[in-house]
C-alpha positions, 0 to 999 in steps of 0.5 A: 512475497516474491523473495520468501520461500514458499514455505514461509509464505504459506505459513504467513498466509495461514497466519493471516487467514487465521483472522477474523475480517476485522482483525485482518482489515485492521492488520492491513490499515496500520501496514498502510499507515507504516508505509505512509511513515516510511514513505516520509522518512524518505520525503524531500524538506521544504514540500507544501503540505499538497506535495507532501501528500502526493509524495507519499501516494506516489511513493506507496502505489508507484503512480500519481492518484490521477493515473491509479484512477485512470487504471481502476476506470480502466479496469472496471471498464474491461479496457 
C-alpha cells in the first residue's frame, strides 16, 4: 500500500491478521477474482477466448505466464 499512510495500513494489517488462514485465503482468491473482472472490463473486443485468457494474466501480474515462470525458476534456483 504505498500510497496509504502508515497508520492506516498497520490497522489494515491487524485487520487481516486478525483472520483465521482460511478466512484470509478466501479474502485473497475473491480480490483474485475482482481484479480478474477488472481486468476484462478493460479487454479489447474480438479476442479468442486464449487471448482473453493471457490478457487478463497480463493484465494482473504485468508479464506473460512464460516470463512469471521463467522468474519463479529463476528464483527458486538462487539465479
Amino acid at each position: 500500500m504505498e500510497d496509504t499512510s502508515q497508520d492506516v495500513a498497520g490497522l489494515v494489517r491487524t485487520v487481516v491478521m486478525s483472520k483465521s488462514v482460511a478466512e484470509r485465503i478466501l479474502l485473497c482468491a475473491q480480490m483474485y477474482e475482482d481484479a480478474k473482472k477488472f481486468a476484462r472490463i478493460m479487454m479489447p473486443k474480438g479476442l479468442t477466448a486464449d487471448e482473453q485468457e493471457l490478457y487478463v494474466f497480463q493484465r494482473i501480474h504485468g508479464m506473460t505466464p512464460a516470463e512469471a515462470a521463467n522468474r519463479i525458476y529463476r528464483t527458486s534456483n538462487n539465479e
